[in-house]
matplotlib code that plots the C-alpha trace (Angstrom):
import matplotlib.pyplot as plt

x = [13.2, 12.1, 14.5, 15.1, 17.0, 17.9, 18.8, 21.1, 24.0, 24.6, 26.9, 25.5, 22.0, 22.6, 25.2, 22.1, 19.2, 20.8, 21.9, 18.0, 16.8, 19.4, 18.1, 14.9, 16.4, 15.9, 18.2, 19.7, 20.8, 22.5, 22.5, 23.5, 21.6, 18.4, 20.2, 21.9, 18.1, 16.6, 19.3, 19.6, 15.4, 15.8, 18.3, 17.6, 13.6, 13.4, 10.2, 10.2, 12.6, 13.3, 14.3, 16.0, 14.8, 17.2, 21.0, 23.2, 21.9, 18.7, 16.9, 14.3, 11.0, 12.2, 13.6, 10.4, 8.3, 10.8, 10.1, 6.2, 6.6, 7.7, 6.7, 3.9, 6.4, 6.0, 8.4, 8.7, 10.9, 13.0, 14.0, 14.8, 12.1, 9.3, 7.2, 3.0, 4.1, 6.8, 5.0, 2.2, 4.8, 6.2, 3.0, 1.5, 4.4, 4.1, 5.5, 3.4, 4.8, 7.2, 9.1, 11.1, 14.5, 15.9, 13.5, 13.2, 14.9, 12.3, 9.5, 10.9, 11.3, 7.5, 7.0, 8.7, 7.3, 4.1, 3.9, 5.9, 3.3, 0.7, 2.4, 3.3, -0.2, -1.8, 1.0, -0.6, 0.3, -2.7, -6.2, -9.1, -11.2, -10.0, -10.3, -9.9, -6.5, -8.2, -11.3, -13.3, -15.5, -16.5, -13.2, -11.1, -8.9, -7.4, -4.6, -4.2, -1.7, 0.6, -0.5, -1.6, -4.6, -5.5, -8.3, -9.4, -5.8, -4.1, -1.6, -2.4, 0.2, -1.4, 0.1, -0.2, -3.0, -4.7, -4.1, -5.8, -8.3, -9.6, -9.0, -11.6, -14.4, -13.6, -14.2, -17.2, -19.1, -22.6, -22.0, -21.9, -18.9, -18.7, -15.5, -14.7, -15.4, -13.1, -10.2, -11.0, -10.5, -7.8, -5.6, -6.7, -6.6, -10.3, -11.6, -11.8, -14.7, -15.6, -15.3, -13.3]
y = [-75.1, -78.6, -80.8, -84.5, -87.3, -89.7, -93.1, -95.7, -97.9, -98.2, -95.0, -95.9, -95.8, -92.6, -90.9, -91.8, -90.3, -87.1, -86.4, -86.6, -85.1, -82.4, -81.0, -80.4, -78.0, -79.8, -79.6, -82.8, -84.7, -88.4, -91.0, -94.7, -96.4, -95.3, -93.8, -91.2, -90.9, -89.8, -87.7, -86.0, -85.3, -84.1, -81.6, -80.2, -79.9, -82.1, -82.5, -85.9, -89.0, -91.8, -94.5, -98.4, -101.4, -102.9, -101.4, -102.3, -101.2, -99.8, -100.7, -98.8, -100.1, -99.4, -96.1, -95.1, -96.8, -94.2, -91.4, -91.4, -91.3, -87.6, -86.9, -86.5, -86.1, -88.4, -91.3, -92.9, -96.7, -97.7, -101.6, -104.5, -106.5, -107.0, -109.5, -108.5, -109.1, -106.5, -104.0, -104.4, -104.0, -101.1, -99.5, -100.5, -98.9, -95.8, -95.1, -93.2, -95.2, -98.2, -98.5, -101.8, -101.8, -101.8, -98.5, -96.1, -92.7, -90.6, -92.2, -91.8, -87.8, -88.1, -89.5, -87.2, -84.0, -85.9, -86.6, -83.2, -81.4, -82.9, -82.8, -79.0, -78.3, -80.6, -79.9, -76.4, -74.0, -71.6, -73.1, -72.0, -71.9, -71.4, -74.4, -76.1, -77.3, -80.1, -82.2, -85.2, -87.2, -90.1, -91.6, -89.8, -87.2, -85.3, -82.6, -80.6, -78.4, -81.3, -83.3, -86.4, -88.6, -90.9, -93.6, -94.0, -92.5, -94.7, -92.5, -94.1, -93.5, -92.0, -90.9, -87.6, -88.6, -90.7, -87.7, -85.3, -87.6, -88.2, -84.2, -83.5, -86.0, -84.7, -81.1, -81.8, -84.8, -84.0, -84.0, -87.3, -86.7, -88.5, -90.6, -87.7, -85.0, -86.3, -87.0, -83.2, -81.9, -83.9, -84.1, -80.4, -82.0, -83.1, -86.1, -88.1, -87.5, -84.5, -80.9, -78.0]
z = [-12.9, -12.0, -9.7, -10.6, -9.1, -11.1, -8.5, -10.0, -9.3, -13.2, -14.6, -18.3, -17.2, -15.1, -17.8, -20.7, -18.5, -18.0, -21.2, -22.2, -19.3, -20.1, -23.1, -20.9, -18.6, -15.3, -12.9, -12.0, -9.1, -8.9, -6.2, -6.5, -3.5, -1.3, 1.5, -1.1, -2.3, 0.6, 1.5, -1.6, -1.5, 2.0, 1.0, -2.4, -2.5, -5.5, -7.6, -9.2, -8.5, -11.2, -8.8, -9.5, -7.4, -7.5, -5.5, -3.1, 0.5, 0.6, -2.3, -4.6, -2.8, 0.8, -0.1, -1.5, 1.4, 3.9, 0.9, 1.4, 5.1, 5.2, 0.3, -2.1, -5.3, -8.1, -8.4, -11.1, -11.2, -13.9, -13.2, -14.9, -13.1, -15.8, -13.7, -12.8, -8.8, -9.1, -11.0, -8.2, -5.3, -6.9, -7.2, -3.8, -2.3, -3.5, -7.2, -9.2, -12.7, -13.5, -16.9, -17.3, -19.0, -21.2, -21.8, -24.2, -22.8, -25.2, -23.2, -19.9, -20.9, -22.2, -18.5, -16.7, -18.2, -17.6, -14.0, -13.3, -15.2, -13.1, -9.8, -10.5, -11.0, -8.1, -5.6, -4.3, -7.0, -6.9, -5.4, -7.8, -4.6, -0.8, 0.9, 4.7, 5.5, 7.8, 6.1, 8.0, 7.0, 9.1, 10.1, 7.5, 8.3, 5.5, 6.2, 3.1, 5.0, 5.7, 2.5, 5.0, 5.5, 8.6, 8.3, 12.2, 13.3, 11.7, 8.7, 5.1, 2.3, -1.0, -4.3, -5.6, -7.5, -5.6, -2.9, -4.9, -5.6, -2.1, -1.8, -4.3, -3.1, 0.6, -0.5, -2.1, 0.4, -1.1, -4.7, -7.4, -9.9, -13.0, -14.6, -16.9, -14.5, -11.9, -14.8, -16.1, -12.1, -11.4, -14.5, -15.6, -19.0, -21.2, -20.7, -24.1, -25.8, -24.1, -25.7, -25.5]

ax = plt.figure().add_subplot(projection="3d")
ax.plot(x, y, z, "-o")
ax.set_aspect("equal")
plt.show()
């Protein structure tokens, strides 16, 4: 059974989600600022985190900054702020997705299952192949036993996807993938277009 947080300091929005996200038989955690995040992910092994920018204290994008430091699970922001920047700094610090309010909670359960489906999948389940834990190339250092990367010793931040990404190309230095094939290895789903 999957483990979701669901981070607000609105009761409605929080009392809403979990009703929907009920029915799909996740367990579910609340917390109403980032500090109650991060402590409630360090205890409780969750799986996915729905997180709002903006709270009093630590807020949405610096909780997730300190979340990638130490997890690879998908978090997903739900925030009134509808502006390009935001979006951006959401994404460039780490979320995986970003759906403004007032949202529809059917799509944010679409979501969920969605990036949980993936992450389940990606995050180590069964390896089709045995593989390294530590891959270099040049100055990149990827440790698939820790789920970290270094550029030149220096720690970069990845999301899961972008993670597995890197993961895939790493494991396979000599080989040209295309779009679709990368989409297909990645995703585990069929490319558009393609058969079967």
């Amino acid at each position: 059974m999957a483990r979701i947080l669901i981070c607000d300091d609105d009761d409605d929005i929080v009392a809403a989600l979990k009703i929907y996200l009920a029915s799909e038989d996740y367990e579910l955690y609340t917390a109403s600022n980032g500090m109650e995040a991060l402590d409630c992910v360090r205890q409780n092994g969750i799986d996915l985190v729905l997180m709002d920018i903006m709270m009093p204290g630590l807020d949405g994008i610096a909780a997730t900054v300190k979340l990638r430091e130490e997890y690879n699970i998908p978090v997903i922001f739900l925030t009134a702020k509808s502006e390009m920047s935001d979006k951006v700094l959401g994404l460039n610090v780490g979320a995986d997705d970003y759906v403004t309010k007032p949202f529809d909670p059917v799509e944010v359960q679409a979501r969920v299952r969605s990036h949980l489906r993936r992450y389940m999948r990606l995050g180590g389940q069964a390896k089709p192949e045995p593989v390294r834990d530590v891959l270099s190339i040049g100055g990149i250092e990827l440790n698939d036993a820790e789920k970290s990367v270094t550029v030149d010793g220096e720690l970069v931040y990845l999301t899961p996807i972008e993670y597995n990404i890197l993961h895939l190309l790493m494991r396979n230095p000599n080989r040209v993938f295309s779009s679709s094939e990368i989409y297909e290895r990645v995703w585990n789903e069929n490319a558009i277009g393609s058969e079967g």
